[in-house]
N, C-alpha and C positions, 0 to 999 in steps of 0.2 A: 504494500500500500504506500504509496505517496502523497506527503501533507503539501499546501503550498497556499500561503497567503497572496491572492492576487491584488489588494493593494487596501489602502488606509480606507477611512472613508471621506480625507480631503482631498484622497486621487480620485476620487469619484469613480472605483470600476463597476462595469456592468456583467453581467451574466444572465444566458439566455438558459434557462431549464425546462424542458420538457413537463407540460402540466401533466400529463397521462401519468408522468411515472416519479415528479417530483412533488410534495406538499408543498405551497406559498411560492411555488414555479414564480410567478409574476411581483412577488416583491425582492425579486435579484436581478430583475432588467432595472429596478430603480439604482440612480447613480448618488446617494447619499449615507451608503452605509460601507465601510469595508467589507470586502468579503476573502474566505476560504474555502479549497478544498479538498477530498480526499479524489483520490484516482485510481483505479486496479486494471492495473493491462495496461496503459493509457484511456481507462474508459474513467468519465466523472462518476462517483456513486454516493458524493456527500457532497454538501454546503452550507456554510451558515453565513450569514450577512451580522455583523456587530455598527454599533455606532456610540459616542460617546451619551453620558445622559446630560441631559441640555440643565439639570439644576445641582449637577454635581461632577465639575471637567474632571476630575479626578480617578472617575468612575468610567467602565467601557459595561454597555448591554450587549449581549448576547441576544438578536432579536430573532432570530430565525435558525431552525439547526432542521435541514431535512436531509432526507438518505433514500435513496433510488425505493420505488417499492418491491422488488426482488430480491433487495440485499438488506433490510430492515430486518431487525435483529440478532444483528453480527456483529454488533459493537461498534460497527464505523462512525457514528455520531458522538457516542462517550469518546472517542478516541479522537475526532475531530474537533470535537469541543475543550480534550485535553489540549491539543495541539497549539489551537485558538488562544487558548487562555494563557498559556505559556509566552507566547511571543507576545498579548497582550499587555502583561505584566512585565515581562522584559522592557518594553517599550516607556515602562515608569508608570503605568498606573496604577494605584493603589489597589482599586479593587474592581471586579469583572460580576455581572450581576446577569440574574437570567429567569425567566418567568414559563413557566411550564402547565402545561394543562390535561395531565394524563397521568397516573403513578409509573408508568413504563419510563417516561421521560425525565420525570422525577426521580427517578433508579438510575436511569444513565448518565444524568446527569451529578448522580452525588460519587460515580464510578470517576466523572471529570474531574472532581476537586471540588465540587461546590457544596451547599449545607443550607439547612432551609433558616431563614432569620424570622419567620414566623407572622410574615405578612402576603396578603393577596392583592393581585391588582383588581382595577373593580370591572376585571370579565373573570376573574374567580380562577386566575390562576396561580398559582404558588410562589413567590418567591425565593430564589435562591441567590447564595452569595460567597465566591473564594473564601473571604473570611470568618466566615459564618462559624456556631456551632455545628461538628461534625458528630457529638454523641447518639447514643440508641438512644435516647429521650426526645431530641430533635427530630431525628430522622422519622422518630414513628409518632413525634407528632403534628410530621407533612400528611405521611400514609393516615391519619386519622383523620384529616378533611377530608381526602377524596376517602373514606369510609363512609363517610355519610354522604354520600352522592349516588345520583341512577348511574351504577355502570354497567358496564356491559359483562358479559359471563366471565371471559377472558379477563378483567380488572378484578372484579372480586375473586379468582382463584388465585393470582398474583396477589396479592390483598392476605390474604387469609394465609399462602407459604409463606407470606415477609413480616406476620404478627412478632414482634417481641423480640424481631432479631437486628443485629447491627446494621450498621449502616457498609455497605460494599467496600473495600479500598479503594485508595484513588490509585489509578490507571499511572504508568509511567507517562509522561510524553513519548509519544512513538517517533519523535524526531530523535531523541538526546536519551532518551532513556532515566533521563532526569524523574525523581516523585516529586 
């Protein structure tokens, strides 16, 4: 697999994604957020678009992390999101934040280095945060909101193996091997 930041997001890049087979396909042809991604073979099979938060320059959001839909659940998002966050933080920012709206995403993303800080945006999705707490008391009480939600079969069986147990390790960067 190959990681590759294609530019800030004062470079303005664009990216064209296949809606058939990418999620938010059409918010990575906009030219206001940085973006990355992953590759296999030379084919794309991840991206995420980040930008800074406009009330906090210190801060970089993780706005968008999707992954081909034939290769969704193979890590390539926790890994490109490791990736991400790594050269983001390099970069001098203090902290990399990210909002999620599914426990699946919520799990890969705490596999990236992130930790829930115990707030929601108001479309009800999770907040996460590098420096967040990372304890099994945090973690499971992200997985405790989306408990109390309609999900789907698939979410309450994930739900119900991940009761009580810790939160994932964080992933090396697949660049550097760095944790």
């Amino acid at each position: 697999m190959e990681y590759e930041v294609l530019g800030w997001p004062e470079e303005g890049p664009t990216l064209r994604l296949d809606y058939r087979q990418f999620s938010y396909a059409g918010k990575f042809v906009l030219s206001n957020s940085g973006k990355a991604v992953a590759r296999a073979d030379g084919k794309l099979v991840g991206a995420v678009a980040f930008n800074e938060n406009s009330t906090a320059p210190e801060t970089m959001w993780l706005r968008y992390v999707t992954v081909r839909k034939d290769r969704r659940g193979e890590g390539i998002g926790a890994r490109l999101a490791r990736f991400t966050t790594a050269r983001i933080l390099a970069a001098d920012y203090e902290r990399v934040t990210v909002a999620v709206n599914n426990p699946f995403a919520y799990h890969a993303l705490y596999k990236a280095g992130f930790g829930f800080i115990g707030e929601e945006t108001g479309l009800a999705e999770l907040v996460l945060a590098t420096d967040a707490d990372r304890s099994r008391a945090a973690y499971q009480a992200g997985l405790d909101v989306y408990r109390t939600r309609d999900l789907s079969e698939a979410e309450e069986s994930f739900l119900a193996a991940h009761r009580g147990v810790d939160p994932p390790a964080t992933l090396a960067d697949p660049a550097t091997g760095e944790r």
